[in-house]
C-alpha positions in Angstrom: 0.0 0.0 0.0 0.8 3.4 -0.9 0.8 6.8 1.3 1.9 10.2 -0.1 3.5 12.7 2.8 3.1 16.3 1.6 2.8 19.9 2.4 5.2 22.8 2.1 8.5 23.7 2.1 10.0 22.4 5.4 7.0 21.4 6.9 8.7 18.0 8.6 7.9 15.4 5.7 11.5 13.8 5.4 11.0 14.0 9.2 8.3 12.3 9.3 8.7 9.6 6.7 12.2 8.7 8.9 10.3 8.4 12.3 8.7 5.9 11.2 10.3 3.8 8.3 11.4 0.5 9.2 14.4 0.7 6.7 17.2 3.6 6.4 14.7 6.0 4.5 16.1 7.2 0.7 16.0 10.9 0.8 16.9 13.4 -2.1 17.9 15.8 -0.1 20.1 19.1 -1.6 22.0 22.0 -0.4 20.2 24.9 0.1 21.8 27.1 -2.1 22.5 31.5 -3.7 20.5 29.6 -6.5 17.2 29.2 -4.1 17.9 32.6 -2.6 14.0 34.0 -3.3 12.6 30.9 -4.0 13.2 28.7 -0.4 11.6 31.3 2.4 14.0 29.6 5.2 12.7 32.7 7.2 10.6 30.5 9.9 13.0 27.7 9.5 16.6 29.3 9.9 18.5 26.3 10.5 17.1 24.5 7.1 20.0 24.2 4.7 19.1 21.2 2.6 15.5 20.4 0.8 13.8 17.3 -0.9 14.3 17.4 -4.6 12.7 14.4 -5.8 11.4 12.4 -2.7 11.4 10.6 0.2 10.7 7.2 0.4 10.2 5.2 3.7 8.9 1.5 4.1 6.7 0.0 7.2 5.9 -3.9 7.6 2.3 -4.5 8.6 2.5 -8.3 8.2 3.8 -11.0 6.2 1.9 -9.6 3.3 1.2 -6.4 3.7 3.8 -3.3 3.1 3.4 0.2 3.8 5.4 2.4 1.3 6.0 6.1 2.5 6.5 8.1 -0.3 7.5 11.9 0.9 7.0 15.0 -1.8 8.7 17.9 -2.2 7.7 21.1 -0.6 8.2 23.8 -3.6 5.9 24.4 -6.5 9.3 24.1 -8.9 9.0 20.4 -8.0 5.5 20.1 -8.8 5.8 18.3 -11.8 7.1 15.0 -9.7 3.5 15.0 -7.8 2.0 13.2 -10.2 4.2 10.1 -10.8 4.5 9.9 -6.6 0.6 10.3 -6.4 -0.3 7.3 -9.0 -1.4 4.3 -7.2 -1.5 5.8 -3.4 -4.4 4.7 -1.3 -4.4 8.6 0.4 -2.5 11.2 1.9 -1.4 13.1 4.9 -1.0 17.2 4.4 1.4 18.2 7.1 0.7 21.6 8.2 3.3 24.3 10.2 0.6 26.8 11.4 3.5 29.4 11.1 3.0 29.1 7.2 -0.7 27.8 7.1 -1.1 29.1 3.3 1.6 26.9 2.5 -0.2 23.6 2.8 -2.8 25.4 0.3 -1.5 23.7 -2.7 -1.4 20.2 -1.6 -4.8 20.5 -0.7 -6.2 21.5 -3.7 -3.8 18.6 -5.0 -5.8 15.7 -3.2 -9.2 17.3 -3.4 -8.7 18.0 -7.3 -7.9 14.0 -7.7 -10.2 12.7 -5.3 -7.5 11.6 -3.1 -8.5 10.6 0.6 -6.6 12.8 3.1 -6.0 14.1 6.4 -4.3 17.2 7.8 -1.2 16.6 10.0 -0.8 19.4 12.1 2.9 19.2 12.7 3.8 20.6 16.4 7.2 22.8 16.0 8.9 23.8 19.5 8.5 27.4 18.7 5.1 27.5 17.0 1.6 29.1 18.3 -0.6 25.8 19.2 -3.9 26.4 17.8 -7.2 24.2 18.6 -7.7 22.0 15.8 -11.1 23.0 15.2 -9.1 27.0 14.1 -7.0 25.4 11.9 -10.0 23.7 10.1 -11.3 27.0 9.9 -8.2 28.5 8.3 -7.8 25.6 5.9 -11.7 26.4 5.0 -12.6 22.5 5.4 -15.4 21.2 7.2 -16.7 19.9 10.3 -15.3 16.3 10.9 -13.0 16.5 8.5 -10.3 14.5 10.4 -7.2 17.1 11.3 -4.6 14.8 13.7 -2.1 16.7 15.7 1.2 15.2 15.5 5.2 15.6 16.1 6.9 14.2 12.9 10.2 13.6 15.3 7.8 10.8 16.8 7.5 7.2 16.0 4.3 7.1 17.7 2.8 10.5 16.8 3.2 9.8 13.3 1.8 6.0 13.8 -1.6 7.9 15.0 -1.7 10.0 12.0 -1.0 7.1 9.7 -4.1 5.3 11.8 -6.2 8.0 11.2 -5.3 8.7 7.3 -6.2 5.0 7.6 -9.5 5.0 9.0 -10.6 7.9 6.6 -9.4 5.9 3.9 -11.7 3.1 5.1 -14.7 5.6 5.8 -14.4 7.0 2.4 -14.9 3.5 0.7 -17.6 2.1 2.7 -19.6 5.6 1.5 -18.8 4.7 -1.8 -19.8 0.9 -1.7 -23.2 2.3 0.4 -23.7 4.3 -2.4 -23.9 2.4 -5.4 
């Protein structure tokens, strides 16, 4: 099975596809460079200095038969055209979300919803960000009521194991509607 990780620019998806994966997790990660000056705001995050250029791919065993695969995307729109390969096949998605930068989740959003993707918003918890209820950050994200938004620490093994649960359980949700339905 196949799970996307997305949002913005240094939102904590290499983070956290590594908390979790099983396996040393492949990263493309590059230098921040003079070249990105402009185009990487590092202005919330001073101490980035590399970023995903391709993906991030983690792997989790469920059972015997039954792999997880983790695929991270990259944050900037320049990478944008990757999305779709990454996307193909994925069961759903988790948008992780740095209420610093809200507007920057805005894209992946539209993303999913656009290709009737299943997914949750992960609202990552940075040391030195504002905590917000969840119910505000629905609200600023402009989704409804009971759409499931999962509070989480990418850093954590088992923070990111509830968010995966609950990306999980909405996946589930959405295709017993669908079976009820036809």
């Amino acid at each position: 099975m196949k799970i996307v990780i997305s949002g913005g620019f240094g939102v904590g998806k290499t983070t956290f596809v590594g908390a979790v994966s099983e396996i040393e997790p492949l990263v493309t990660e590059a230098e921040l460079t003079e070249r990105s000056a402009g185009l990487d705001d590092t202005s919330i995050v001073p101490a980035k200095t590399s970023t995903t250029v391709a993906l991030d791919f983690g792997r989790i065993t469920l059972d015997d038969s039954l792999l997880l695969y983790l695929f991270g995307t990259p944050g900037q729109d320049r990478f944008a055209f990757l999305w779709d390969d990454l996307v193909d096949g994925a069961l759903g998605a988790v948008v992780l979300v740095d209420t610093r930068r809200i507007e920057d989740c805005f894209p992946a959003v539209d993303y999913f919803e656009e290709h009737d993707i299943p997914f949750i918003i992960g609202v990552n918890a940075f040391d030195d960000a504002r905590r917000f209820d969840l119910a505000e950050v629905r609200e600023a994200l402009g989704i409804p009521d009971g759409f499931p938004v999962v509070e989480c620490d990418a850093r954590r093994r088992d923070s990111v194991k509830t968010v995966l649960v609950a990306l999980t359980e909405r996946v589930l949700s959405r295709r017993l509607e669908r079976a009820g339905a036809r």
